[in-house]
C-alpha positions in Angstrom: 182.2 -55.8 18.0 179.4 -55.3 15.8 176.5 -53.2 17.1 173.7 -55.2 19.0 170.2 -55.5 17.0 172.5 -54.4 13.9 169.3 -56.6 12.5 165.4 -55.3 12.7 163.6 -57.2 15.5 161.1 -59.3 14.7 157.6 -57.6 15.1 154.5 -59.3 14.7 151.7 -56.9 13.4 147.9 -58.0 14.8 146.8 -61.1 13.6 142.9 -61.5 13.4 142.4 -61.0 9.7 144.7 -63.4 9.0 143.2 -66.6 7.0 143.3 -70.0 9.0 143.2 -72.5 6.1 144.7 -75.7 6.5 147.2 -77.3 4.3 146.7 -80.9 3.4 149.0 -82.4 5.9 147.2 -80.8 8.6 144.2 -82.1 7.4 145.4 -85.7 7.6 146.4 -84.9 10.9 143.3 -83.8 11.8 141.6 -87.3 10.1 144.2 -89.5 11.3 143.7 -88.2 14.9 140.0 -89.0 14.3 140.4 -92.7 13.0 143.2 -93.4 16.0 140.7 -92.0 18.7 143.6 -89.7 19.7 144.4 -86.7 21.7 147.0 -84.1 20.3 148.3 -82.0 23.5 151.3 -79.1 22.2 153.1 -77.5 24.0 153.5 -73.6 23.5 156.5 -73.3 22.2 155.2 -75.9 19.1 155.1 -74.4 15.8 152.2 -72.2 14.4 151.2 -75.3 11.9 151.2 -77.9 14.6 149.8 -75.3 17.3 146.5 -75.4 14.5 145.7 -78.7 14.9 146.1 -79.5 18.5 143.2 -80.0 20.8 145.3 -78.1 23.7 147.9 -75.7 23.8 149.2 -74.5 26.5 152.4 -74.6 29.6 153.5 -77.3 31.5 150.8 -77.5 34.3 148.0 -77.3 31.5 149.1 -80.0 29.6 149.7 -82.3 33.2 145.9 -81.9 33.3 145.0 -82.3 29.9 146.6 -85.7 29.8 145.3 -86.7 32.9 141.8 -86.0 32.2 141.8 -87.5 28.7 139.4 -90.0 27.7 141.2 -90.5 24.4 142.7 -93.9 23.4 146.2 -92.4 22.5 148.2 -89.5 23.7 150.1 -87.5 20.8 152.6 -85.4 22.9 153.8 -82.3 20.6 156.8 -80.9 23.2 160.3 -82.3 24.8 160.8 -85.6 26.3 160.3 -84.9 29.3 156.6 -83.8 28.5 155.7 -86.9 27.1 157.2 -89.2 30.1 154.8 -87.0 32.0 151.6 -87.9 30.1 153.2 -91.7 30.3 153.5 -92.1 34.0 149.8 -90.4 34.3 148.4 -92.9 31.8 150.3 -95.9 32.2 147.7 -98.2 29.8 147.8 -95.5 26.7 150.1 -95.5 24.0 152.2 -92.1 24.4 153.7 -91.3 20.9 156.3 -88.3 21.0 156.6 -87.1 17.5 160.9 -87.0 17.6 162.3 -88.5 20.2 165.2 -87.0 20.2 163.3 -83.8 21.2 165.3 -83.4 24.6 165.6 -80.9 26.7 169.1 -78.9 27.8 167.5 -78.6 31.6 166.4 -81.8 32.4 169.6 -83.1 30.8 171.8 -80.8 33.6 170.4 -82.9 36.1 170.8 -86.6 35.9 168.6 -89.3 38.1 172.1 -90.7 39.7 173.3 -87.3 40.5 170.7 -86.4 42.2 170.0 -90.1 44.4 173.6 -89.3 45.2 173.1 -85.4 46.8 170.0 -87.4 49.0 172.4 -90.0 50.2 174.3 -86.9 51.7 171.9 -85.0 52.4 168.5 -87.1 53.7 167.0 -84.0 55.0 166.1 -81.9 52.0 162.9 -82.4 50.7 163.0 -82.2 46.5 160.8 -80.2 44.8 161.6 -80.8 41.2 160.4 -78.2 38.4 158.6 -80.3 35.8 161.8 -79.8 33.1 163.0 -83.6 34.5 163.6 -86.4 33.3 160.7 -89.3 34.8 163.2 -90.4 37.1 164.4 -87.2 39.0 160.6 -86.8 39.2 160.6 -90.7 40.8 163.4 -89.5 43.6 161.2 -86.0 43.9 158.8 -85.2 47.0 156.6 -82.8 44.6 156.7 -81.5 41.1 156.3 -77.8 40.1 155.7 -75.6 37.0 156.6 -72.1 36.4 152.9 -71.2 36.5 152.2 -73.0 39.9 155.9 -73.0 42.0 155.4 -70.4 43.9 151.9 -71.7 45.1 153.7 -75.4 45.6 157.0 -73.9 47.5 154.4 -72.2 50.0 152.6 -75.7 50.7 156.2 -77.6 51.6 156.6 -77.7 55.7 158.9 -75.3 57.2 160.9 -76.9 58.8 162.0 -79.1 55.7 165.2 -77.6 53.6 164.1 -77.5 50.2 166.5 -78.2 47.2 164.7 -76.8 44.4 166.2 -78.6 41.0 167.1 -78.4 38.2 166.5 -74.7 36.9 168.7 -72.5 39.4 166.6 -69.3 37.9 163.6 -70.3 38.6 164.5 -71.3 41.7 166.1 -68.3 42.8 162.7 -66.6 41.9 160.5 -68.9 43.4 163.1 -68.0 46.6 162.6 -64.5 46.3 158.6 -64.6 45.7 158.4 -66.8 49.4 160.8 -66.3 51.2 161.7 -69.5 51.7 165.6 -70.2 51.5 166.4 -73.2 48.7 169.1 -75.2 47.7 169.3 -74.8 43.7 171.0 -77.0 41.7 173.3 -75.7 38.8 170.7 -75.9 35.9 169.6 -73.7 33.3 167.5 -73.7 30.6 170.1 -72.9 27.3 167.1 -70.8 25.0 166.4 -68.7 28.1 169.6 -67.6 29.6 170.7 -66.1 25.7 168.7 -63.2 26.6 170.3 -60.4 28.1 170.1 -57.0 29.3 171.9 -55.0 26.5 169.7 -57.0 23.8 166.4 -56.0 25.8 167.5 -52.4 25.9 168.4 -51.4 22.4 164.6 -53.5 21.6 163.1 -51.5 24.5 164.6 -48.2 22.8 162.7 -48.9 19.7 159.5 -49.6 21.3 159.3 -47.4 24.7 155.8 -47.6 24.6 156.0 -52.1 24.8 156.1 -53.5 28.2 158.6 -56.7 28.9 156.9 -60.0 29.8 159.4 -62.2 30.7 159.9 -65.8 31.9 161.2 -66.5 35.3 164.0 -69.2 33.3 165.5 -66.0 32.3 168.5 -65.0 34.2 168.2 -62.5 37.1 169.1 -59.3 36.1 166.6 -60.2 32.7 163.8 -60.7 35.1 164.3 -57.0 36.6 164.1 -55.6 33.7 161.2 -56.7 33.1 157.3 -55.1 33.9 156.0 -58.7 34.8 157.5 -62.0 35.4 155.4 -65.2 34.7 154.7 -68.2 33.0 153.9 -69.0 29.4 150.1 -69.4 30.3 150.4 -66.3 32.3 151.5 -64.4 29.2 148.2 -65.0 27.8 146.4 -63.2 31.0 149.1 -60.3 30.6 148.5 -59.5 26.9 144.9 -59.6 27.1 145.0 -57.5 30.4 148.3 -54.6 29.8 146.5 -51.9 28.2 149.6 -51.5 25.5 149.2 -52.6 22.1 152.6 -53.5 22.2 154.3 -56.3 24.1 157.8 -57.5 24.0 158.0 -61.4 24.5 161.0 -62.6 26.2 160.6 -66.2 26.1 160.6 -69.1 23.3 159.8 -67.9 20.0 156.8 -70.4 19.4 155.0 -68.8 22.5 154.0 -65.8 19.6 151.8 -68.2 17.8 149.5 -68.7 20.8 149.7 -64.9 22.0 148.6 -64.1 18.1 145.7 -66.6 18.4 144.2 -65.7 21.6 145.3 -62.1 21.5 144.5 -61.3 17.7 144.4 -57.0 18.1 147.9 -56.6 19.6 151.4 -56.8 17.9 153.9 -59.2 20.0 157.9 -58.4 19.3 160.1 -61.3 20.0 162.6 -60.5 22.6 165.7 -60.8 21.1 169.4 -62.2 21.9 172.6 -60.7 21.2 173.1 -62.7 17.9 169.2 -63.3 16.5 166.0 -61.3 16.5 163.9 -64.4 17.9 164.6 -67.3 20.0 164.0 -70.7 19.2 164.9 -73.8 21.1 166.4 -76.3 19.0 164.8 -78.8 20.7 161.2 -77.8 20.7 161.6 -77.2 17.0 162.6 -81.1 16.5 159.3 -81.7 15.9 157.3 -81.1 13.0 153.7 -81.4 11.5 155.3 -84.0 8.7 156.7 -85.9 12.0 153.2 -85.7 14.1 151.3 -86.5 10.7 154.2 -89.9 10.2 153.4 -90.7 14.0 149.7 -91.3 13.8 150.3 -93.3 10.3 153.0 -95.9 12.7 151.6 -95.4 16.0 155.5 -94.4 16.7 157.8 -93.7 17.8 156.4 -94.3 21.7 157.5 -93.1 24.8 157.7 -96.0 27.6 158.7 -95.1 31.1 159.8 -98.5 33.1 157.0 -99.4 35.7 159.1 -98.9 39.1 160.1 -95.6 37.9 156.6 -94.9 36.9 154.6 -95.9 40.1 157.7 -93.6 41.9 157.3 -90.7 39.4 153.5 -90.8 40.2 153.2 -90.0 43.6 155.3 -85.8 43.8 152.8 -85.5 40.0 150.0 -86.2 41.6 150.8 -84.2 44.5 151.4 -81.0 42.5 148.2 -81.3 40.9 146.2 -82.4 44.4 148.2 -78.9 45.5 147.6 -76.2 42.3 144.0 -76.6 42.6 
């Protein structure tokens, strides 16, 4: 077996005297957005180029308020499905466009709308709280969503005398469990990109850089998550880097989730926490899209992202409830 990290992690140096010019196509991304009257909301695991022209980056939960607070007449969702089904059942009367639509999502997929109406016909007494990573309708058969940056807070507001079944991401979950006490149900779920980190890989990085402390995020598997110095989300990250007095920090999440750490935190060098196999970690599905694909969207006003208006009106209700709830 060929030694772990037998390839040099990937280490990015501090960023603020790097130029920020724009290369044509983001420019007629940036006019097009202008002449459509549209919003451009990316997710932060986007890439650097599309990450440059968005009007907000950020995690899950800030993007649920960004699209419900928009007063733009289009909604140009740079993420995963998922994401964009969000910004649809929120704004029903807005065009939605989703750059690739086949920008899916391994979690949501590993828990399907039937499977899940069937576990409540069994089981009527568990009140659903549903981590955002779902498709629109798990969301619909869900008493309240979640995010990694607000679950804990949204766990803590759910009655207790209700039996909670926390889907679809088991690890989160579990530590959402362990940060209230409360005992869950978890379905089987996992996010793919997160559980390829593992403890060997972070220690051979951690040997090269003693001095970095390990932010990770609570997808990761368990025994990741206690190797870590803090455990939060993506938007949390931020608040760590600028905070840790380290000039060093090892990332253990989605690759893309460098760009924004780089950007907001331009004096510290970010090392992407690595998997057995690859110095970074990409998801294949974030990746999908590209600034060619948000720049072809705006030309054809597609492709669009329609969520069916029983599912949507169902959907709304647990949404609006987590964001009554995180503020």
């Amino acid at each position: 077996m060929p030694e772990l990290l037998d390839f040099e992690p990937q280490v990015f140096p501090p960023s603020a005297d790097q130029p920020t010019t724009l290369t044509p196509i983001q420019e007629e991304v940036l006019a097009l957005k202008a002449e459509r009257k549209a919003v451009l909301l990316a997710h932060n695991y986007q890439v650097a180029a599309i990450q440059q022209v968005a009007d907000y980056v950020g995690d899950s939960l800030g993007l649920a308020y960004k699209a419900a607070e928009t007063n733009a007449e289009v909604i140009l969702f740079c993420g995963v499905h998922f994401m964009a089904e969000t910004a649809k059942i929120i704004n029903p009367d807005k065009p939605v466009l989703l750059p690739d639509l086949e920008a899916g999502c391994s979690l949501s997929d590993s828990c399907p709308a039937d499977r899940l109406a069937a576990y409540k016909n069994a089981h009527p007494e568990v009140y659903v709280v549903a981590y955002i990573n779902c498709s629109a309708g798990v969301k619909a058969l869900s008493d309240v969503i979640c995010t990694s940056g607000n679950a804990v807070r949204i766990v803590e507001r759910v009655p207790a005398d209700r039996t909670i079944l926390f889907v679809p991401d088991q690890n989160l979950g579990q530590w959402v469990a362990g940060k209230t006490g409360r005992p869950m149900r978890l379905w089987p779920g996992s996010c793919y990109a997160h559980v390829l980190f593992t403890v060997r890989a972070l220690e051979k990085v951690k040997a090269r850089f003693p001095d970095a402390p390990v932010v990770a995020h609570p997808e990761c598997t368990e025994t990741v998550r206690e190797l870590a110095d803090e455990v939060c989300s993506t938007e949390l990250m931020v608040k760590f880097a600028q905070e840790h007095p380290a000039e060093r920090i090892i990332v253990v999440t989605e690759s893309g989730m460098i760009h924004r750490l780089r950007r907001e935190v331009p004096h510290k060098t970010f090392i992407a926490g690595p998997t057995e196999t690859c110095a970074c970690n990409d998801c294949r599905f974030m990746k999908l899209n590209t600034i060619e694909k948000v720049r072809n969207a705006l030309r054809t006003m597609q492709p669009e992202v329609d969520v069916p208006e029983p599912v949507r009106r169902a959907a709304y209700e647990p949404i609006r409830r987590m964001l009554d709830w995180s503020r």
